[in-house]
C-alpha positions as CSV (number, residue, x, y, z in Angstrom):
1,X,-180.3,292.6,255.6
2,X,-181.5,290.0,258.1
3,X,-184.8,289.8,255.9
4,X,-183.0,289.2,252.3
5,X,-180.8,286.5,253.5
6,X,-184.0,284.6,254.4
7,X,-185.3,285.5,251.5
8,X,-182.2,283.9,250.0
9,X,-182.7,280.5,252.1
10,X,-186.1,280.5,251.4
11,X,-186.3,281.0,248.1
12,X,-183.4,278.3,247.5
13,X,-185.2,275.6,249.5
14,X,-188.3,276.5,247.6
15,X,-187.2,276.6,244.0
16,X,-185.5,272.8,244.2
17,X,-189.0,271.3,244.8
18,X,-191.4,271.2,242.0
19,X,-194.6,272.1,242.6
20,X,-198.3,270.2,241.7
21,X,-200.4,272.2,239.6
22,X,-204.0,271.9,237.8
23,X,-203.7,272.8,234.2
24,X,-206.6,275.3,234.9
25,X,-204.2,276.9,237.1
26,X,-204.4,280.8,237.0
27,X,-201.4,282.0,235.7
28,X,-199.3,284.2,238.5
29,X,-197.6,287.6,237.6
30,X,-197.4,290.6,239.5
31,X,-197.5,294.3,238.3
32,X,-195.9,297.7,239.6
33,X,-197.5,300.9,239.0
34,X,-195.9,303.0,236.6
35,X,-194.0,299.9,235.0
36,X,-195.2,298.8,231.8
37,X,-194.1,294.9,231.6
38,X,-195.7,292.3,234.0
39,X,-193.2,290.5,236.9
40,X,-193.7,286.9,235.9
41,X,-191.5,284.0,237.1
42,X,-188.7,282.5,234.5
43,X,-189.2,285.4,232.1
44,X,-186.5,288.1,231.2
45,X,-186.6,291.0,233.7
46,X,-184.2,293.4,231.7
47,X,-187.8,296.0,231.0
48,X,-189.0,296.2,234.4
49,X,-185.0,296.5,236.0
50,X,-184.7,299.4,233.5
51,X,-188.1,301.3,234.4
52,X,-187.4,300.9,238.1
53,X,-184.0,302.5,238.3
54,X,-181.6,302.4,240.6
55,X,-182.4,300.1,243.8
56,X,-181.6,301.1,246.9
57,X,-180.0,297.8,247.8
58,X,-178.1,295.3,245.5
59,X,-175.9,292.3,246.0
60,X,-175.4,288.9,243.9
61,X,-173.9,285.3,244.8
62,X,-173.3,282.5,243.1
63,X,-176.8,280.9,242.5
64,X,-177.4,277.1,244.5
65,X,-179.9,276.2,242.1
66,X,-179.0,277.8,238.6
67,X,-175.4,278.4,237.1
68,X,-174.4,282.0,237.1
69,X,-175.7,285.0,239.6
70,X,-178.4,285.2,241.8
71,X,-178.9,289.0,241.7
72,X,-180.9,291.0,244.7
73,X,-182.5,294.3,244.5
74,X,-183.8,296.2,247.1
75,X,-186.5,298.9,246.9
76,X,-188.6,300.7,249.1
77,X,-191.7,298.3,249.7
78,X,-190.5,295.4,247.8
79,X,-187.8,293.2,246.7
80,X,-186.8,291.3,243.5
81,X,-184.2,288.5,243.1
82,X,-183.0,287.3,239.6
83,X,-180.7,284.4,237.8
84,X,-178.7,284.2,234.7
85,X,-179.5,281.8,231.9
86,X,-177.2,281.8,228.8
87,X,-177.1,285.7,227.9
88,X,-180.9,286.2,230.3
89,X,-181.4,288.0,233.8
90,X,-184.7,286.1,234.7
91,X,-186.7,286.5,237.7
92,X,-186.5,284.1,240.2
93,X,-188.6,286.1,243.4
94,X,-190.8,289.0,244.6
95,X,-191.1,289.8,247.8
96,X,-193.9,292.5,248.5
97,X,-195.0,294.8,251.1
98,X,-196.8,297.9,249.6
99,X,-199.9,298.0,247.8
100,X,-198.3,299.6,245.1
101,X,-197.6,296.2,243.5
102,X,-200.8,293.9,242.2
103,X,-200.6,290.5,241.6
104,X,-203.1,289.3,238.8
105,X,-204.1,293.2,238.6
106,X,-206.0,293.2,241.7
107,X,-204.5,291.5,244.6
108,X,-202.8,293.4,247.3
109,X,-201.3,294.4,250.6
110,X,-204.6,295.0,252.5
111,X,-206.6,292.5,250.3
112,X,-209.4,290.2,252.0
113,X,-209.1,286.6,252.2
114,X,-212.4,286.6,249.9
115,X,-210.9,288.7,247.2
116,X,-208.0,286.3,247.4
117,X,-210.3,283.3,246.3
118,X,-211.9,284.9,243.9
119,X,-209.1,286.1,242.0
120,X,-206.5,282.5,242.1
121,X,-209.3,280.4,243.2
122,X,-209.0,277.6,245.8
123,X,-205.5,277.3,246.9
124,X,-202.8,274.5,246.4
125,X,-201.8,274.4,250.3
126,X,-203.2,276.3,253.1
127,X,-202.3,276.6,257.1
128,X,-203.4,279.1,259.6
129,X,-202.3,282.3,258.5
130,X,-200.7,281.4,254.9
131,X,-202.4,280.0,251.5
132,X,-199.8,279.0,248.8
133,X,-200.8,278.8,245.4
134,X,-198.6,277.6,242.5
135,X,-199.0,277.5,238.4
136,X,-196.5,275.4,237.5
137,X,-193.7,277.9,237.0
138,X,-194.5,280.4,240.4
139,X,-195.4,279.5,244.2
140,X,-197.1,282.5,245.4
141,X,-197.5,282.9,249.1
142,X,-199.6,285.1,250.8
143,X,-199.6,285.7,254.8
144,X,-202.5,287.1,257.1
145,X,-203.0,289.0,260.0
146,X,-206.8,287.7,260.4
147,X,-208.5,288.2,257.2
148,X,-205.8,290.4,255.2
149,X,-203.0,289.8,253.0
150,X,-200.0,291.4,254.8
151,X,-197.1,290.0,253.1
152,X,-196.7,288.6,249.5
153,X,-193.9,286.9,247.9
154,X,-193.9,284.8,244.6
155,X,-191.1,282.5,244.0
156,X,-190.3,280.6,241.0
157,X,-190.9,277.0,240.9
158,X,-188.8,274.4,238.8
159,X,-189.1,274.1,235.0
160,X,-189.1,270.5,233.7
């Protein structure tokens, strides 16, 4: 519980500041085995919702940066948060600890810093421990213990 409502902060402090991008940014999405639509910022998550079933967590609030609900799901390894837009359930985070879920195919829980770079490139920010990298519409954030990825979360960034 602790760990979604910092989620919650977090991801409200994050998505009120827009981020600077390249425009040869790579383009951040994240996949889940055995789901058949991508997890990308801003875009509908009605598919993915559906093929995942039943979380074993859920709660919404009114949203503090988008009219409507911010909705919270809570599975096993991993969490996804959503807004309304008009008659839309977008996503607005992933939070990831299981290597069950890739971002840009490849990248996972366990992944070398190496592998990280060669997959999104040089990052947008970096401090010891964390690299951020952003595409205009997502800030992805990735956290090491030494040399591996240990925790992953992409938030959305906001849309001009």
């Amino acid at each position: 519980m602790i760990r979604s409502i910092l989620m919650i902060v977090f991801a409200c402090m994050l998505v009120a500041c827009s981020p600077q991008t390249s425009d040869d940014a790579v383009r951040i999405y994240a996949t889940i085995s055995g789901v058949s639509e991508p997890i990308i910022m801003h875009q509908d998550s009605t598919r993915v919702l559906e093929q995942l079933g039943d979380p074993l967590k859920y709660f919404d609030m009114q949203s503090c940066a988008f009219e409507g609900l911010d909705r919270y799901y809570g599975f096993l390894d991993y969490e996804i948060a959503t807004y309304d837009l008009k008659d839309k359930r977008l996503f607005l985070s992933l939070q990831i600890a299981t290597s069950e879920i890739a971002v840009n195919e490849t990248l996972t829980i366990g992944g070398h810093v190496d592998d990280v770079k060669a997959i999104l490139g040089e990052p947008s920010y970096v401090s010891e421990g964390m690299m951020r990298f952003t595409d205009g519409q997502s800030l992805l954030t990735l956290v090491f213990d030494q040399d591996n990825v240990i925790t992953i979360m992409i938030l959305s960034a906001v849309l001009d």
